[in-house]
Each structure stands twice: as structure tokens, then as C-alpha cells.
C-alpha positions as CSV (number, residue, x, y, z in Angstrom):
1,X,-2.0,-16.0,11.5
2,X,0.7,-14.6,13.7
3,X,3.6,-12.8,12.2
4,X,6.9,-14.5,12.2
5,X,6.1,-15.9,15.8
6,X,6.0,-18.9,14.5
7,X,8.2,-18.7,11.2
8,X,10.7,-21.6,12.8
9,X,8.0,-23.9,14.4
10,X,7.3,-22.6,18.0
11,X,3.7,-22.1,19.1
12,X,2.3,-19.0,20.1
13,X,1.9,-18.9,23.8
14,X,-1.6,-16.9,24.8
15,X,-4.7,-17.5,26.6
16,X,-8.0,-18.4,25.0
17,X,-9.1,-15.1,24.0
18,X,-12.8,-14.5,25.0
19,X,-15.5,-14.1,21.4
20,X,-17.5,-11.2,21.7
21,X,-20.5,-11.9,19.1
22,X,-21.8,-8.5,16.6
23,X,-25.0,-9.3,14.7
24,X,-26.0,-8.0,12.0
25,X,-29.3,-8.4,10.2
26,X,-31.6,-7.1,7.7
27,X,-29.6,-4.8,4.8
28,X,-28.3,-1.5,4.4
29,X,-31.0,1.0,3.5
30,X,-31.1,3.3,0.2
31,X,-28.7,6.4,0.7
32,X,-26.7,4.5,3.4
33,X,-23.2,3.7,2.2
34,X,-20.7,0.7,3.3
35,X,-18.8,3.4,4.6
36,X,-21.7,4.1,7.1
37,X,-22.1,0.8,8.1
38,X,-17.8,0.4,8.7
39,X,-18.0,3.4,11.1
40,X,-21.4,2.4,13.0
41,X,-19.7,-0.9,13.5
42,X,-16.4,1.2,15.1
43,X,-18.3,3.4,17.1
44,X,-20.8,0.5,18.5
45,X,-17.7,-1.6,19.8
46,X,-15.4,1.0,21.2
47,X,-18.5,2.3,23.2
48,X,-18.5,-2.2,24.1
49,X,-15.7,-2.6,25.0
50,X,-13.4,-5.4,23.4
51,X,-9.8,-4.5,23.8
52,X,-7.8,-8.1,23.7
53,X,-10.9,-10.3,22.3
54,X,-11.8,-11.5,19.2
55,X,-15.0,-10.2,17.4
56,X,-17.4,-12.6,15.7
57,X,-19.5,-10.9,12.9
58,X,-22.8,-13.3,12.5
59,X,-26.4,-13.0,11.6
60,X,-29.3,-12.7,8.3
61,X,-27.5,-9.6,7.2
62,X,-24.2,-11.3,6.2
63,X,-26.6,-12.7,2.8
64,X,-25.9,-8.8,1.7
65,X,-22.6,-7.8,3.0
66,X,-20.2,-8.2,0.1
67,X,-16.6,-9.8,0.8
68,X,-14.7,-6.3,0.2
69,X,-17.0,-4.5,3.6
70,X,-16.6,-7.9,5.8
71,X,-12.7,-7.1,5.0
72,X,-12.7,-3.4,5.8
73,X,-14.8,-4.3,8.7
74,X,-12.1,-7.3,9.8
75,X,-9.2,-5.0,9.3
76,X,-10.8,-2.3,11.8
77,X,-10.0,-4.2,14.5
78,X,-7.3,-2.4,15.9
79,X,-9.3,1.0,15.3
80,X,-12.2,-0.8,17.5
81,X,-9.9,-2.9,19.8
82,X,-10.1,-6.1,19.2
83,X,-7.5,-8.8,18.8
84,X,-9.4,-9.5,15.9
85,X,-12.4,-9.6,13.9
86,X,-14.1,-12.4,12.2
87,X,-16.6,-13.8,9.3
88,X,-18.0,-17.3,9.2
89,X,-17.2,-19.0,6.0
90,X,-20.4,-18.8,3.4
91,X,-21.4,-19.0,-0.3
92,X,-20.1,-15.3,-0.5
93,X,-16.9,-16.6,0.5
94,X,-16.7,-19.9,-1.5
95,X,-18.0,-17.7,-4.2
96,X,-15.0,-15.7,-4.3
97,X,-12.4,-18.2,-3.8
98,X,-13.7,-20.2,-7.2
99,X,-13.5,-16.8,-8.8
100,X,-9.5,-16.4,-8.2
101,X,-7.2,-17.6,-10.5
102,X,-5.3,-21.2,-9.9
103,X,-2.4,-19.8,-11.9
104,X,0.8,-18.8,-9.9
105,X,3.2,-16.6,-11.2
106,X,6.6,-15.6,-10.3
107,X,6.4,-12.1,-10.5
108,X,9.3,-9.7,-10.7
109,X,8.9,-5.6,-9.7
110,X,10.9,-3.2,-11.6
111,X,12.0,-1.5,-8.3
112,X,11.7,-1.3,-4.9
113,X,10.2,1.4,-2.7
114,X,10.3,2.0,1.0
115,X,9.5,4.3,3.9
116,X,11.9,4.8,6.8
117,X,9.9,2.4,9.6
118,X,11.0,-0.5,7.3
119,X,13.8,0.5,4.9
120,X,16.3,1.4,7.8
121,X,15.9,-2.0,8.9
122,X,16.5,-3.2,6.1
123,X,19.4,-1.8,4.9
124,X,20.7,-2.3,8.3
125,X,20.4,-5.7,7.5
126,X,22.4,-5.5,4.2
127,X,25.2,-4.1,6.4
128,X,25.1,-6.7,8.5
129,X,25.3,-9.3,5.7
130,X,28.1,-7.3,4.2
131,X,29.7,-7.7,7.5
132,X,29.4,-11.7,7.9
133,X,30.4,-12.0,4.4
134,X,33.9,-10.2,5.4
135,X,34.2,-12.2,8.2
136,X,33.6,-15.6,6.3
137,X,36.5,-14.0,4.0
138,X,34.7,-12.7,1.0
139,X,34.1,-9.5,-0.8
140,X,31.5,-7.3,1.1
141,X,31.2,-5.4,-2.1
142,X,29.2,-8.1,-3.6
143,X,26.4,-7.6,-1.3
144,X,24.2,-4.9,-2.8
145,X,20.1,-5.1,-3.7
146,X,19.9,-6.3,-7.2
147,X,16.9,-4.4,-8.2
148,X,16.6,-0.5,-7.7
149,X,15.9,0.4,-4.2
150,X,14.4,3.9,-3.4
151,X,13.9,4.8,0.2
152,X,12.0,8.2,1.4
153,X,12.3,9.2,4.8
154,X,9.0,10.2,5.6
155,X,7.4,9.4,8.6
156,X,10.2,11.4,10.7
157,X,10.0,14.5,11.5
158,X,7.9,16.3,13.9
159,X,6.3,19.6,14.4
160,X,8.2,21.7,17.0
161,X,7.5,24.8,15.4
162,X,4.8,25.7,13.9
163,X,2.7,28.9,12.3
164,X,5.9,30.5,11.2
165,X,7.2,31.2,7.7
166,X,10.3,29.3,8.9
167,X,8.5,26.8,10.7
168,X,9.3,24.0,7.8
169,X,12.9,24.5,7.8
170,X,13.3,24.4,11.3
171,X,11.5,21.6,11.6
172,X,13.7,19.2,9.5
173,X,17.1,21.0,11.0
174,X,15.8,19.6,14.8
175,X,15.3,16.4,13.0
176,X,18.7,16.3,11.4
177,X,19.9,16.9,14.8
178,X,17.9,14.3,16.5
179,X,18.5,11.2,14.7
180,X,21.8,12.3,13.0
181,X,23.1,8.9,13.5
182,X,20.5,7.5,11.6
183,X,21.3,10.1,9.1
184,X,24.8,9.1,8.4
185,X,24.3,5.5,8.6
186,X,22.3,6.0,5.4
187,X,24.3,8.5,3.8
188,X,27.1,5.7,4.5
189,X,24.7,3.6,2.8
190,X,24.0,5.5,-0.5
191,X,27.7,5.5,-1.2
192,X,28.5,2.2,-0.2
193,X,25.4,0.6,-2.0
194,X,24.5,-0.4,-5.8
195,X,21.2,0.2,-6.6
196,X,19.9,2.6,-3.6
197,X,19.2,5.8,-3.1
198,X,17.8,8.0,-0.4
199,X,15.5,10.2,0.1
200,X,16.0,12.9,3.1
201,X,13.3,14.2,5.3
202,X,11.1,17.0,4.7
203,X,10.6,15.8,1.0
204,X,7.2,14.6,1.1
205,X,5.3,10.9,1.7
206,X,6.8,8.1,-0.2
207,X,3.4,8.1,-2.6
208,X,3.6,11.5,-3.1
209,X,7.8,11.4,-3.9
210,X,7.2,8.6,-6.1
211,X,4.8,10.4,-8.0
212,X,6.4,13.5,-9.0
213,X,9.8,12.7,-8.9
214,X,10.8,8.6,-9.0
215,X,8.4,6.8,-11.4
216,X,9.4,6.9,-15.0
217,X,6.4,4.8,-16.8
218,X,8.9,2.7,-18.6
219,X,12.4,0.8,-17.7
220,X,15.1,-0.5,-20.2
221,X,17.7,-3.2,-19.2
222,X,20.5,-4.3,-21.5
223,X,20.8,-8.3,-21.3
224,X,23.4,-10.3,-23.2
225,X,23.4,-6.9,-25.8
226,X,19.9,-7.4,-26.2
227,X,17.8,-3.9,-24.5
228,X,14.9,-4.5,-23.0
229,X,11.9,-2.4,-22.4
230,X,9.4,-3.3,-19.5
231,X,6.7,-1.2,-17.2
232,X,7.4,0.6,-13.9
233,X,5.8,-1.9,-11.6
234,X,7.3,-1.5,-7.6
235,X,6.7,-3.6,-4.7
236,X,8.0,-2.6,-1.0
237,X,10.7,-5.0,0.0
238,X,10.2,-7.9,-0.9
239,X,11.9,-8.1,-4.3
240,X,15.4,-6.3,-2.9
241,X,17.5,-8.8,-3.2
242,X,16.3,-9.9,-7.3
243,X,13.8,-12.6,-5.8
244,X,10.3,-13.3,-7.4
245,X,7.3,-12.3,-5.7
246,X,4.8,-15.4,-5.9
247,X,1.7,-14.5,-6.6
248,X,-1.8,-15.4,-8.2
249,X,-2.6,-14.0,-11.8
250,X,-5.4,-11.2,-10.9
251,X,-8.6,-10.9,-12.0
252,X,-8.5,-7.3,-13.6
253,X,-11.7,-5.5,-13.4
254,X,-12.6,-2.8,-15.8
255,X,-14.0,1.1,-14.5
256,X,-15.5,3.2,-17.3
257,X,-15.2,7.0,-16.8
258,X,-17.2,8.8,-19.6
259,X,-17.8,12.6,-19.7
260,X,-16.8,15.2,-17.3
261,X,-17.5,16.3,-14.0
262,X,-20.7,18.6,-13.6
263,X,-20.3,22.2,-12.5
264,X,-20.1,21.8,-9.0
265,X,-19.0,18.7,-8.6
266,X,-15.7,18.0,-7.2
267,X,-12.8,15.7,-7.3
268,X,-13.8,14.2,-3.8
269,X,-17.2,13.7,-5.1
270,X,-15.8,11.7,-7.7
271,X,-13.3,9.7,-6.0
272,X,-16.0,9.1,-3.0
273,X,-18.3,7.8,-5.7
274,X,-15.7,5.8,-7.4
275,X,-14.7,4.1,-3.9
276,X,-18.5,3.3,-3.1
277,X,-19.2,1.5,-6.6
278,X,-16.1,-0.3,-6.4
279,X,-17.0,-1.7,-3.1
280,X,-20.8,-2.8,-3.6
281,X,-19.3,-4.5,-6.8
282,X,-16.6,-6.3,-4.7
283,X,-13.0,-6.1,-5.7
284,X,-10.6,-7.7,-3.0
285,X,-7.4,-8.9,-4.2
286,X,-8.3,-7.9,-7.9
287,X,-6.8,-4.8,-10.1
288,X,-8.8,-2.0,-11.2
289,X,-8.1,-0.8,-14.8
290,X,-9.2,2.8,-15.2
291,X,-10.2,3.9,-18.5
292,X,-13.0,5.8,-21.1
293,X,-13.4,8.7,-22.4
294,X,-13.5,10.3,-19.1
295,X,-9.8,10.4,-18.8
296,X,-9.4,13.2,-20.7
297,X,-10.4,15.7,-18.3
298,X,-9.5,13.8,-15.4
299,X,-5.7,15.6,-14.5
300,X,-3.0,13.7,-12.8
301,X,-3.7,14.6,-9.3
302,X,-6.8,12.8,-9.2
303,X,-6.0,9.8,-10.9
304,X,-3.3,9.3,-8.3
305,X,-5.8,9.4,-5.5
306,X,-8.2,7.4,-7.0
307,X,-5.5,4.9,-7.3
308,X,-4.1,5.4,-4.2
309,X,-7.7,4.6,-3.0
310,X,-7.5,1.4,-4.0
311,X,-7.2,0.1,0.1
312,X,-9.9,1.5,0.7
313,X,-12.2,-0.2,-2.2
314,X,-10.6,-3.4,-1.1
315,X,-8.6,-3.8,-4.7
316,X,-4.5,-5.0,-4.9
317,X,-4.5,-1.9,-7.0
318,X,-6.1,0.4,-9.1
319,X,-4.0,1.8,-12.3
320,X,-4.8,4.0,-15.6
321,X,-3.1,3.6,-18.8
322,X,-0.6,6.2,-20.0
323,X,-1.4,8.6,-21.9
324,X,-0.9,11.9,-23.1
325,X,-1.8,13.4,-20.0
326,X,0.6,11.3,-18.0
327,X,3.4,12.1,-20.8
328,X,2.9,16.0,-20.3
329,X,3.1,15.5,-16.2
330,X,6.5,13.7,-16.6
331,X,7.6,16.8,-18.9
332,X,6.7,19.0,-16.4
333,X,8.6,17.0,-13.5
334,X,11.7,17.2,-15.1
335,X,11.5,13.4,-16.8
336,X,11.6,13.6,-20.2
């Protein structure tokens, strides 16, 4: 597919891309991960050669490559330089196709989270809206996004001083100063805005914000003087404006943690372990449900990058039930 180049009907105008072909045979070897294999791959084609072709990945060793690796592999095209990277259709893949649901839903996110690369767009496109519906005659004021819209500016600033106690603050006062336009164009939009909020540089990553200071486990909406109460679920984008996001019911796939983690043994042990099983057992486009007794003395921190892992194992997402650890966490972050 080609993004939006073709959204209204126009071809895509480019010349017939030569195919580099990648065998692969045989199978991985005991004590030789997917992850192994992912970066052997890399390595082997940047040291090729294919900037602006497409990769074909053929051969006997496809019968054991499971759909999530032959994804990770596909998607490291840019890191390896290709325009693209490819699998032939097989049993693996037919397998997984019967395996997904039929059943589409119309699914509707609590709220909206984004990062500055696409939020300021976006809300510069809400301004421009508001500004054809004044000029058609109506009231601007009835443009606003209909679900709660968080963005977190953090992909901006950058490090001009460094090693210093005051290194941090000066940092985000030269980015104030360099894109202060940008800055008041969203402080103009906070106020003018239902539903949106911003937050400034220097904060943190969005994941990171979310965590410990925007998600609240459980929203209530009052409806016709009924309340309702529904889970924090979030999307980026798409759901801004109140429209559905249509999607396939998942496949949910359960993870049992049981016990505790050795003496020794560390969080990134875990979470590397966690990523490797979840990829030999094949997870794309499924959620992973976290859960066992193991969750007791697993703390908040490392739940959060397990589930932010979930890219990596090749899942839509990867989750864990609240709980009394998660209730203490939002007590100590202020959101009681």
C-alpha cells in the first residue's frame, strides 16, 4: 500500500523497483533467539546493499519462521534499506488468517492521545475547520473534538547543554524560544478548545505522561441522567472527532506469571523472556492478557514495559488487570 497517494484514485507514479531475493533455510538453532535472526538479517543487507528495492524473503526455512518474526523482519525494512520487504503467501499465512475473527466491531476509545509530530497537525486542522465554518456563516464554537484529547509535546526539545545541574532547564527555555509560535498556537488552542489539553515540553514521552499522570483506569459519562461507567481504553487520532474505529474482535491470548523472580534475576531478564515466548508462540494483531499469581510482586514499572513491549512481540497490545497494585500507584500519583 501507499499512504494516502492514492486516497482519491490517482496511481502512484514509480519505476519497477528491482527484487533483491534473501534465502533462508534450515531452522534457528537451540539458544539462538528470533531476535538473533532479525538482526543477522539487518546486518547481512545493509552490508548488500538494497536502498530503493524491494526484498523477497524465500526458501525451506520459511516452514519454521512464525508469522510475528516474518513481520518484524518486513517492518525492518527501513532499518536495512529497502523499499520493502516481503513473504510469499503459505500455510503459515492461511493459517493465521482462518484464525482471525470475521466479527467487525465499531469500536469507540475513551480518549485520545497524541505526540507533537501528529497532534499539531491536527489541531491545526481543527482551526482550520473552525475557520471555514465562520466563513460559511456558522458558529466556530461548535467545532471541538468530541472525545478527550491529550497531547504531550515530546519529541521537541533538544540537547544544547548538557552535564550541568542546569542543563534540563536550559534546555526547554531554548526550546520555548525556538518554536514559540508553535507554543502559542497551542496555548491558543487549550483555551479555545473542548475536550483538549496540552502537555508542554520537558514533561516526559507521551507513554511515560500517560502513565503517571493521565490514565485513570475507569471513566463515567452522564447520558440522558443515566451515569455511566466504562474502561480507560485510548487510541491516537483517530477517534477525535467521536467516530468509531472499525475493527476486528481480537483473539485474546492468555500469559501466566506464577512466582517471583530469582535472586539475581532482573526485570530485563524477565521482560526479554516474556518478548521471546510471546514471539515463538505467535501473537500479531492479537491482545495479550497478563495474569497469575505472579502479579503480585511484579510493581508497576515493569508491567508498563512489558506492555509497552507489546510491538515488539508482534501483539495489538498487551494489558494486565487492575488490581491492588495498580490502585496504590494511582494513590501515589495524585489520582484518587
Amino acid at each position: 500500500i501507499e499512504a494516502e497517494a492514492a486516497m482519491l484514485g490517482q496511481p502512484v507514479s514509480m519505476l519497477i523497483p528491482e527484487v533483491i531475493g534473501f534465502k533462508l533455510t534450515g531452522k534457528l538453532r537451540e539458544g539462538i533467539t528470533a531476535t538473533d535472526l532479525v538482526l543477522t538479517v539487518t546486518q547481512m543487507l545493509r552490508q548488500k546493499g538494497v536502498v530503493g528495492k524491494f526484498v523477497e524473503f524465500y526458501g525451506d526455512g520459511l516452514a519454521s519462521l512464525p508469522l510475528a518474526d516474518r513481520a518484524t523482519i518486513a517492518n525492518m525494512a527501513p532499518e536495512y534499506g529497502a523499499t520493502c520487504g516481503f513473504f510469499p503467501v503459505d500455510d503459515i499465512t492461511i493459517d493465521y488468517l482462518h484464525k482471525t475473527s470475521e466479527q467487525e466491531i465499531q469500536y469507540r476509545p475513551a480518549r485520545v492521545l497524541m505526540q507533537d509530530f501528529t497532534g499539531v497537525p491536527a489541531v491545526v486542522d481543527l482551526a482550520a475547520m473552525r475557520a471555514a465554518m465562520q466563513k460559511a456563516g456558522g458558529d466556530p464554537e461548535k467545532i471541538n473534538p468530541l472525545s478527550p484529547v491529550d497531547l504531550v509535546i515530546d519529541h521537541s526539545v533538544m540537547v544544547d547543554f548538557f552535564a550541568t545541574e542546569q542543563a534540563f532547564s536550559e534546555n526547554v527555555e531554548i526550546e520555548m524560544q525556538r518554536n514559540g509560535e508553535r507554543y502559542q498556537f497551542l496555548r491558543w488552542g487549550q483555551s479555545a478548545f473542548d475536550n483538549f489539553r496540552v502537555v508542554p515540553p520537558g514533561t516526559g514521552i507521551c507513554h511515560q505522561v500517560n502513565l503517571e499522570y493521565l490514565a485513570q483506569t475507569v471513566w463515567t459519562n452522564n447520558d440522558d441522567g443515566f451515569e455511566y461507567a466504562f474502561p480507560d481504553t485510548l487510541v491516537a487520532e483517530a477517534a477525535m472527532l467521536g467516530q468509531p474505529v472499525s475493527m476486528l474482535i481480537p483473539e485474546v491470548i492468555g500469559f501466566k506469571l506464577t512466582g517471583k523472580l530469582r535472586e539475581g534475576i532482573t526485570a530485563t531478564d524477565l521482560v526479554l523472556t516474556v518478548t521471546q515466548m510471546l514471539r515463538q508462540k505467535g501473537v500479531v494483531g492479537k491482545f495479550v492478557e497478563f495474569y497469575g499469581d505472579g502479579l503480585a510482586s511484579l510493581p508497576l514499572a515493569d508491567r508498563a514495559t512489558i506492555a509497552n513491549m507489546a510491538p515488539e512481540y508482534g501483539a495489538t497490545c498487551g494489558f494486565f488487570p487492575v488490581d491492588d497494585i495498580t490502585i496504590d500507584y494511582l494513590r501515589l500519583t495524585g489520582r484518587d
